[in-house]
Residue, then its C-alpha position, 0 to 999 in steps of 0.5 A: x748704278x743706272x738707278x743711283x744716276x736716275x734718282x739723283x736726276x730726279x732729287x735735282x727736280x725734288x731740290x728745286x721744289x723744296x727751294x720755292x718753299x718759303x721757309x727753310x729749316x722744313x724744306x731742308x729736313x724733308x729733303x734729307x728724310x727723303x734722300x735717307x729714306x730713298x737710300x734705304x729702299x736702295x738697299x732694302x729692294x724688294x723686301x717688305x720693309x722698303x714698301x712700308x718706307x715709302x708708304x711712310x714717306x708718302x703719309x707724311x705729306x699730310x703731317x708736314x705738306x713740304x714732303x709732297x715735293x719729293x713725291x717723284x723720288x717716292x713714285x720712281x721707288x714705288x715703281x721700281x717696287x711694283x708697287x705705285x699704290x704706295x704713294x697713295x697716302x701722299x694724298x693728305x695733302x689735300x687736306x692742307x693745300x694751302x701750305x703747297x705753292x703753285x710753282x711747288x706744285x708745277x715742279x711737282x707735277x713735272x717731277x713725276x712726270x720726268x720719273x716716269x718717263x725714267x722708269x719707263x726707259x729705264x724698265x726697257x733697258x733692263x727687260x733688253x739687258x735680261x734678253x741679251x742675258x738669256x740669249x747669251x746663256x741660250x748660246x753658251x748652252x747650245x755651244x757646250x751641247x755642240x762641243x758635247x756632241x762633237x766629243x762624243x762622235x769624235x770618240x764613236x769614230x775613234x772606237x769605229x778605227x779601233x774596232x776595224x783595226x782590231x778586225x784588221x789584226x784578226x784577219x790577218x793571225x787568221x790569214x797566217x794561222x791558216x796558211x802559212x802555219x799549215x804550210x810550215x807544218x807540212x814542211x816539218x812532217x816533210x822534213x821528218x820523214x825526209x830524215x827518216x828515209x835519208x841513207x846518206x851521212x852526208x845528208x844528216x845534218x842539212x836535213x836536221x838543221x832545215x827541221x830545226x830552222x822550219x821548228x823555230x820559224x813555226x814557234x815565232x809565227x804561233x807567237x806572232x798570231x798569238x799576240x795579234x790574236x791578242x791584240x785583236x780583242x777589245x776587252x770592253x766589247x767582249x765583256x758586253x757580248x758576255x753580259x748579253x748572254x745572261x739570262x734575262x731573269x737577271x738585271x744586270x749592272x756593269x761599271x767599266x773604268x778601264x781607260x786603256x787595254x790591258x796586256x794580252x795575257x790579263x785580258x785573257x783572264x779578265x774576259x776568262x774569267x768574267x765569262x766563268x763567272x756569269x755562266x756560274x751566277x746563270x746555272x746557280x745562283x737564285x737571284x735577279x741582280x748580277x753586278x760587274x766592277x771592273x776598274x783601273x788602279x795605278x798598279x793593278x786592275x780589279x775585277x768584281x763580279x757579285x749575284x744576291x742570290x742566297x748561298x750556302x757553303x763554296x765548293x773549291x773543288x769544283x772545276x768553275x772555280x779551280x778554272x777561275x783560280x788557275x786563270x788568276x794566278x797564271x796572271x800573276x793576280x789573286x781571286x777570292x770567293x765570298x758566299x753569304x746570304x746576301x749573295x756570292x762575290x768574286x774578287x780578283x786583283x792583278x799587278x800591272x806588268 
């Protein structure tokens, strides 16, 4: 739009050189070949065909003379073009000076004049606009860097909770397995062999009912230090630790799409199993890749763990794979074994409770 502005500016000064011509119908058809044509070098910016527009434009100052009056129009375009040497041709007009008025040619000179001093301030003003530019998408950059990175720790503090609340939970099933539950089972021994040694009837059923309660607070605390001891356990950290003993023949490859911990008793078999299966890829498999997908489905999770060494035939009946079928199914999920020259491939799915 700027440009549009300058041109028209620069069209007034050209219209008042083609009035001081002195005939009329010349005059008034330069001036519309010449807007044309400018108009053209609008849309065609950059392209080749604009620069032959206006080397044309500048050539027919020596067929018909009068078009030397729109040479500020043609130098602004030629400079906008990056290229001023363009309007060269327009020198032909040397050739028939006399058709050119002096006051034609002081309003052309000042014409060209005024477009470069339009240029120049335009060519300023969009070398500023392309630094704001720039600067604009160098901080909108830095900000979504910043935001990235504020995200990023964010989540590194949030694992850092998880991972102390987690050691938190462990030290305290630890603290009750230790103390409490020992104690509870003295109480019981205590309390059987108070049972046996008792001669009193009347004693009996006390004796009997504080076995029964000491029996049933020992089964609620096992519970209790089972689901902390659960619980205490990030499944991602001990699929890593587990992946870190793989030897170092193996190049090794995890896919985790797990976004919240799965129940106590899946994890188990998760972490069972993954641990079953790499420590048989290590004693016999062949090959130098292992691969582990473990993913989260709205009803089930996937586990699939896969080695490209060469096998042969899958022995069932070895205990490795009876451990990890007994883990699968005490899940409620299923486990398949495929052996093929291209490798051996555990997969397991298990409902969601």
């Amino acid at each position: 739009m700027n440009r549009l502005l300058d041109k028209l500016s620069i069209l007034l000064i050209c219209m008042t050189g083609f009035a001081a011509a002195d005939s009329f119908t010349a005059p008034v058809a330069a001036l519309l070949v010449s807007a044309f044509a400018s108009s053209a070098v609008q849309l065609l910016t950059g392209k080749k065909s604009a620069a032959v527009i206006i080397a044309l434009c500048a050539a027919m100052c020596g067929v018909m003379p009068v078009f030397f009056c729109a040479l500020p129009l043609m130098l602004y375009d030629a400079l906008c073009e990056k290229k001023w040497w363009l309007i060269l041709p327009s020198a032909a007009v040397l050739l028939r000076p006399e058709q050119i008025t002096p006051m034609q040619l002081m309003i052309t000179a000042a014409g060209v004049f005024a477009s470069l001093i339009i240029y120049m301030r335009v060519s300023s003003l969009e070398k500023n606009v392309a630094k704001l530019t720039s600067l604009r998408d160098e901080v909108a950059e830095k900000n979504l860097r910043l935001s990235r990175q504020n995200t990023l720790l964010a989540q590194a503090q949030d694992n850092e909770i998880h991972l102390a609340t987690l050691k938190e939970r462990n030290r305290i099933a630890r603290e009750i397995h230790d103390n409490v539950g020992h104690m509870l089972t003295r109480s019981l021994l205590q309390s059987g062999a108070l049972i046996i040694m008792n001669k009193d009837e009347a004693l009996k059923e006390p004796l009997s009912s504080l076995r029964d309660t000491l029996d049933s607070a020992m089964t609620s605390i096992r519970s209790s230090v089972h689901d902390l001891h659960d619980d205490s356990i990030a499944l991602r950290k001990v699929v890593e630790d587990s992946l870190k003993t793989v030897s170092d023949k193996f190049t090794v490859r995890l896919d985790y799409d797990i976004s919240q911990e799965p129940p106590g008793k899946i994890k188990m078999c998760i972490a069972g199993i993954v641990k079953e299966g790499l420590s048989n890829a290590a004693k016999h498999s062949n090959g130098d890749r292992i691969s582990l997908i473990l993913r989260e489905h709205p009803g089930f999770y996937q586990l699939m763990l896969e080695d490209n060494g060469t096998s042969g035939s899958i022995n069932e009946n070895g205990i490795g794979l009876k451990n990890m079928t007994e883990r699968a199914e005490s899940a409620g999920g299923r486990i398949s074994f495929t052996a093929s020259e291209k490798g051996f491939r555990i997969f397991m799915s298990i409902p969601k409770q």
